[in-house]
C-alpha positions as protocol buffer text, in pm:
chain_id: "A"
residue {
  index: 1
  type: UNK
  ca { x: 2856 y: 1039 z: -6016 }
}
residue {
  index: 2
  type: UNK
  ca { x: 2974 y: 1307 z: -5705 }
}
residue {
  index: 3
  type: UNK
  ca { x: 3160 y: 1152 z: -5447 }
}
residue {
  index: 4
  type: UNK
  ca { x: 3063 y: 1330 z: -5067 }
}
residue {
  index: 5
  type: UNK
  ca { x: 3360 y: 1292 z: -4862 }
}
residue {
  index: 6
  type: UNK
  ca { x: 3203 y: 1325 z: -4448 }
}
residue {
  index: 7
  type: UNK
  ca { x: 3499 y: 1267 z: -4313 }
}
residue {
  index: 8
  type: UNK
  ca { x: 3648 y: 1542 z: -4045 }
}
residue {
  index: 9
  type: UNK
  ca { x: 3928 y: 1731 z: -4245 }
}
residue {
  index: 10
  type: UNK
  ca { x: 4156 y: 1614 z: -3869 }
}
residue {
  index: 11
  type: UNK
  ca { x: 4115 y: 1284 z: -4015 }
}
residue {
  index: 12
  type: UNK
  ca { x: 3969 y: 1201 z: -3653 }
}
residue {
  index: 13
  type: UNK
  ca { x: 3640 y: 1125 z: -3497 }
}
residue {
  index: 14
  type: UNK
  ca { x: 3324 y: 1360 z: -3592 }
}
residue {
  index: 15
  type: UNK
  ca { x: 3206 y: 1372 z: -3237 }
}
residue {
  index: 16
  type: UNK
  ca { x: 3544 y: 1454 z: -3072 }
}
residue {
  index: 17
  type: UNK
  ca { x: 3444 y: 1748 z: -2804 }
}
residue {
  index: 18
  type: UNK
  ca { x: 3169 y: 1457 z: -2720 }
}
residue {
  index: 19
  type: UNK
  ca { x: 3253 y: 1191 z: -2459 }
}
residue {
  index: 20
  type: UNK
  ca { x: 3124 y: 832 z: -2598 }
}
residue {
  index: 21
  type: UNK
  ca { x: 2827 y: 714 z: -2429 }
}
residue {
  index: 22
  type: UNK
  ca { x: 2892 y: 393 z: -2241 }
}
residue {
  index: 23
  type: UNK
  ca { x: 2615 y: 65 z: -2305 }
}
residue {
  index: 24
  type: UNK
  ca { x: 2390 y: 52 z: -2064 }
}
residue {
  index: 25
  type: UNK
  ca { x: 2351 y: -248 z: -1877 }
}
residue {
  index: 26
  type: UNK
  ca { x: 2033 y: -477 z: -1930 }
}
residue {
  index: 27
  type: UNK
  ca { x: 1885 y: -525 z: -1640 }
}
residue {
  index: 28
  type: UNK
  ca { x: 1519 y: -653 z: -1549 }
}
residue {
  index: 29
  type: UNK
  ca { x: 1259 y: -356 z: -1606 }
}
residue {
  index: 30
  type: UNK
  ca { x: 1152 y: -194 z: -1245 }
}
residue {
  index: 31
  type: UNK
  ca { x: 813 y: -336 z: -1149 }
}
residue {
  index: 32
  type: UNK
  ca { x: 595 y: -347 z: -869 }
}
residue {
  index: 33
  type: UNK
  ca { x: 489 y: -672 z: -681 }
}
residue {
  index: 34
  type: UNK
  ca { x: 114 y: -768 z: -627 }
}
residue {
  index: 35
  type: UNK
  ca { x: 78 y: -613 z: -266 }
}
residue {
  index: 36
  type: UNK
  ca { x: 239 y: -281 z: -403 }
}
residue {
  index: 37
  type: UNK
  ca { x: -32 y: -260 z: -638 }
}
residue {
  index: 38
  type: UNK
  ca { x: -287 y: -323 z: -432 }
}
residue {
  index: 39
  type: UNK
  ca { x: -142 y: -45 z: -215 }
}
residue {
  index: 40
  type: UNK
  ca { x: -199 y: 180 z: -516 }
}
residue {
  index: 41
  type: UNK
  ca { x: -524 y: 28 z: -599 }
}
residue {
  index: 42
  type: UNK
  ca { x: -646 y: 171 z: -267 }
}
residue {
  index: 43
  type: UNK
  ca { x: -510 y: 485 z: -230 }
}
residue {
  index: 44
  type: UNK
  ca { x: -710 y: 535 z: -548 }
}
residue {
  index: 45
  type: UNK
  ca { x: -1013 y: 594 z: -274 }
}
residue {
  index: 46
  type: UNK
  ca { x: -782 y: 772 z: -46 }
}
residue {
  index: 47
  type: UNK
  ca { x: -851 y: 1182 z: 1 }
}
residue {
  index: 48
  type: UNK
  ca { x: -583 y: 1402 z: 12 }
}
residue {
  index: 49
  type: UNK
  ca { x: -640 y: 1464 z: 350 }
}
residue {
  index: 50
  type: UNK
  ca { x: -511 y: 1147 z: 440 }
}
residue {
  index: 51
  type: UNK
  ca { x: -160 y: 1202 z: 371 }
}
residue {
  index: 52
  type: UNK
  ca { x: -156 y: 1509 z: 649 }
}
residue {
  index: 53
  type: UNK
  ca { x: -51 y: 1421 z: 1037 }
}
residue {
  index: 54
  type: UNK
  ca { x: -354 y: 1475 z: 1246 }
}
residue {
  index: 55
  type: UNK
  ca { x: -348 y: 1692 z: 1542 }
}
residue {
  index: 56
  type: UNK
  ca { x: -464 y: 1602 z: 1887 }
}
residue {
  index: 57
  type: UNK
  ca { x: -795 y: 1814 z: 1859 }
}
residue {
  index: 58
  type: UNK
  ca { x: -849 y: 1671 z: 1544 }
}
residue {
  index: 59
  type: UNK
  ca { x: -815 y: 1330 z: 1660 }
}
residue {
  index: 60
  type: UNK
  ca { x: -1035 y: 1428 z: 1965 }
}
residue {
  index: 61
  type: UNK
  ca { x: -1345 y: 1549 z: 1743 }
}
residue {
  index: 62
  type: UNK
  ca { x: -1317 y: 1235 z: 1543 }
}
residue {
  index: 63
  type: UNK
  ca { x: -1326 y: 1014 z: 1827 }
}
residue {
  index: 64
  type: UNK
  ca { x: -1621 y: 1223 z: 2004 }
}
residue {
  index: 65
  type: UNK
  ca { x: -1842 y: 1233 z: 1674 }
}
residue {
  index: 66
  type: UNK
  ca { x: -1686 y: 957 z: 1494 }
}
residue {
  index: 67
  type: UNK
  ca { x: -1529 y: 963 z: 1160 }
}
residue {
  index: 68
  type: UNK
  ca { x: -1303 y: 791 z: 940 }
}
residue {
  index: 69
  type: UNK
  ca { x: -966 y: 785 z: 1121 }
}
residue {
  index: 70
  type: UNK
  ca { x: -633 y: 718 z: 829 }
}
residue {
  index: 71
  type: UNK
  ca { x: -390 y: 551 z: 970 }
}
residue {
  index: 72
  type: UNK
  ca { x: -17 y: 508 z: 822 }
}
residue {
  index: 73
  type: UNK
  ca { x: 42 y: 177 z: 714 }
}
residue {
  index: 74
  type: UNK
  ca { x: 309 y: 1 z: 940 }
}
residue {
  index: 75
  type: UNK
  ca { x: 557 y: -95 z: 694 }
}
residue {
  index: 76
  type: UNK
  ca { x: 761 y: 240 z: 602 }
}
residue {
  index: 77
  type: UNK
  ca { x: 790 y: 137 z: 217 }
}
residue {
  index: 78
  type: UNK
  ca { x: 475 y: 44 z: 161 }
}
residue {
  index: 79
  type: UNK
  ca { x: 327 y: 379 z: 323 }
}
residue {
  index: 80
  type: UNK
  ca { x: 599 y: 580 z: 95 }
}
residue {
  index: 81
  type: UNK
  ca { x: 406 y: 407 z: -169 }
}
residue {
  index: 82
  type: UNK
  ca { x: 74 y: 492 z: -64 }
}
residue {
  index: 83
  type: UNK
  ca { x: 152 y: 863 z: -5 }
}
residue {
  index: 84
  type: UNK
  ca { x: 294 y: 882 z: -327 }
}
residue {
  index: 85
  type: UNK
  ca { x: 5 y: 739 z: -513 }
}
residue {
  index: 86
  type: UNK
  ca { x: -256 y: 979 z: -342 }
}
residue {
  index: 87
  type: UNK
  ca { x: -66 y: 1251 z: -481 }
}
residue {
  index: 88
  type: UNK
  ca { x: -35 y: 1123 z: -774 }
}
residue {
  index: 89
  type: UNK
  ca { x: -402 y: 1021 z: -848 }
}
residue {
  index: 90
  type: UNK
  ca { x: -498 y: 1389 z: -694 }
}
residue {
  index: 91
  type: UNK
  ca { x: -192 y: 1575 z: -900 }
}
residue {
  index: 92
  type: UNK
  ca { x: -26 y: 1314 z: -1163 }
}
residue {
  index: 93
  type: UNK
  ca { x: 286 y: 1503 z: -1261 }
}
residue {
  index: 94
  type: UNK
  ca { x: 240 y: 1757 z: -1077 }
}
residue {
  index: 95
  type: UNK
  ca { x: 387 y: 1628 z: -708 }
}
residue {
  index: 96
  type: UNK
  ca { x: 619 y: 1837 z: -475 }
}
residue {
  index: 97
  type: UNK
  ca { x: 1006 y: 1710 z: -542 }
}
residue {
  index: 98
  type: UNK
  ca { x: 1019 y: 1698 z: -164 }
}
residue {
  index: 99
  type: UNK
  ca { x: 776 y: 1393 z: -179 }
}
residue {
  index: 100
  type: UNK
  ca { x: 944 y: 1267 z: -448 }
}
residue {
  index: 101
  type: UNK
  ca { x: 1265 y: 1242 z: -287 }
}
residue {
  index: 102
  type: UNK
  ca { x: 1092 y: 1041 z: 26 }
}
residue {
  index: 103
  type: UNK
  ca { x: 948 y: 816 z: -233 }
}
residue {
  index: 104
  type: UNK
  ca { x: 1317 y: 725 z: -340 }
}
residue {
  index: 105
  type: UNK
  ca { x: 1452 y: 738 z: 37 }
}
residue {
  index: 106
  type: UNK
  ca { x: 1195 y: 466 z: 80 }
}
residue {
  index: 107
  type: UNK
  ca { x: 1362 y: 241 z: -176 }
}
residue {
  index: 108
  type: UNK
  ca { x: 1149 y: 293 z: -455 }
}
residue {
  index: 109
  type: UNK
  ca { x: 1363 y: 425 z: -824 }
}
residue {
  index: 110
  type: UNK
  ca { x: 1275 y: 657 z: -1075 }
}
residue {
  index: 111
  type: UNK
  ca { x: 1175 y: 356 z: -1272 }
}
residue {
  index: 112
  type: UNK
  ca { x: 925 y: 276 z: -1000 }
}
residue {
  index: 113
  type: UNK
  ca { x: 810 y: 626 z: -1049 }
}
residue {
  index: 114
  type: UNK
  ca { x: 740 y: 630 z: -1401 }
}
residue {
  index: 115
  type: UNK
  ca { x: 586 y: 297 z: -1366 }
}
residue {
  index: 116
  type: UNK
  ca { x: 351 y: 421 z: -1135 }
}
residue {
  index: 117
  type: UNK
  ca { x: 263 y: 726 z: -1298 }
}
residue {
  index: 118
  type: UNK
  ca { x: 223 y: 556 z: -1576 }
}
residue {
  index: 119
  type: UNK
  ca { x: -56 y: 297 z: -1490 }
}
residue {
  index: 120
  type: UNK
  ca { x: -227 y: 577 z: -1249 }
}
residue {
  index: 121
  type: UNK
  ca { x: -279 y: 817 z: -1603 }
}
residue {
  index: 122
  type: UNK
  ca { x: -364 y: 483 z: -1770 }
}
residue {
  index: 123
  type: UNK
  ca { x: -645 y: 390 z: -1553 }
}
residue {
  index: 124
  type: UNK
  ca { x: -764 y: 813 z: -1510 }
}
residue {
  index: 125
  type: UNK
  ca { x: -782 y: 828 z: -1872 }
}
residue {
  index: 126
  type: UNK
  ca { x: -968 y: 548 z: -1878 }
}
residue {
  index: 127
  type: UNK
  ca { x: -1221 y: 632 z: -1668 }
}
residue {
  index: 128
  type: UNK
  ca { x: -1527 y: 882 z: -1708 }
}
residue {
  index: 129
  type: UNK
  ca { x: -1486 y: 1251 z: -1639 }
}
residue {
  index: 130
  type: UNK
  ca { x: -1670 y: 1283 z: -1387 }
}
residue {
  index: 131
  type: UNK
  ca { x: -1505 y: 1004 z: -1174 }
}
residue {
  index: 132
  type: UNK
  ca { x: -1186 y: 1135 z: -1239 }
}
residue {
  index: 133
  type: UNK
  ca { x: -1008 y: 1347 z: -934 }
}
């Protein structure tokens, strides 16, 4: 029988140019509370129009021959959330790192981000091709 001896010829560590990795601590998984989701669960009929500022002529021409006029949502978060979900059922991965960087100025982590993005591919694979956006 051979014996294999692994051990650094130093005598010392085998991962010494290597910094050790501290534990990371356990905290609760990032999720989403029941009005977020429903936030999501609407922008799912949002266009991508919605997301845009309207101009003033814009805003004229709907009011003179009616239309569907988007308004923000009033809490700041919660429209973060919204904007970032139309993007993201319109573009999945694919979403400007500007926007992402609102979406985390607004509170949100890259947890909440992957959670999202996540569940949106979930429910578009899910669903027929020719409902999908």
């Amino acid at each position: 029988m051979a014996y294999l001896d692994f051990a650094p010829a130093a005598g010392g560590a085998l991962l010494l140019d290597r910094p050790v990795a501290a534990p990371r601590s356990f905290t609760k998984p990032a999720d989403l509370t029941p009005l977020e989701w429903q936030v999501v669960e609407i922008a799912q009929g949002d266009k991508l129009s919605s997301i845009r500022p309207t101009g003033r002529f814009v805003r004229a021409l709907r009011w003179m021959f009616g239309g569907r006029v988007a308004t923000a949502l009033s809490d700041g978060r919660l429209e973060a959330l919204r904007r970032m979900a139309v993007l993201s059922w319109y573009r999945g991965y694919a979403v400007a790192p500007a926007e992402v960087r609102l979406f985390l100025a607004a509170g949100f982590t890259p947890d909440h981000y992957d959670l999202l993005l996540a569940r949106i591919n979930a429910v578009r694979a899910a669903l027929p091709r020719r409902f999908r956006k």
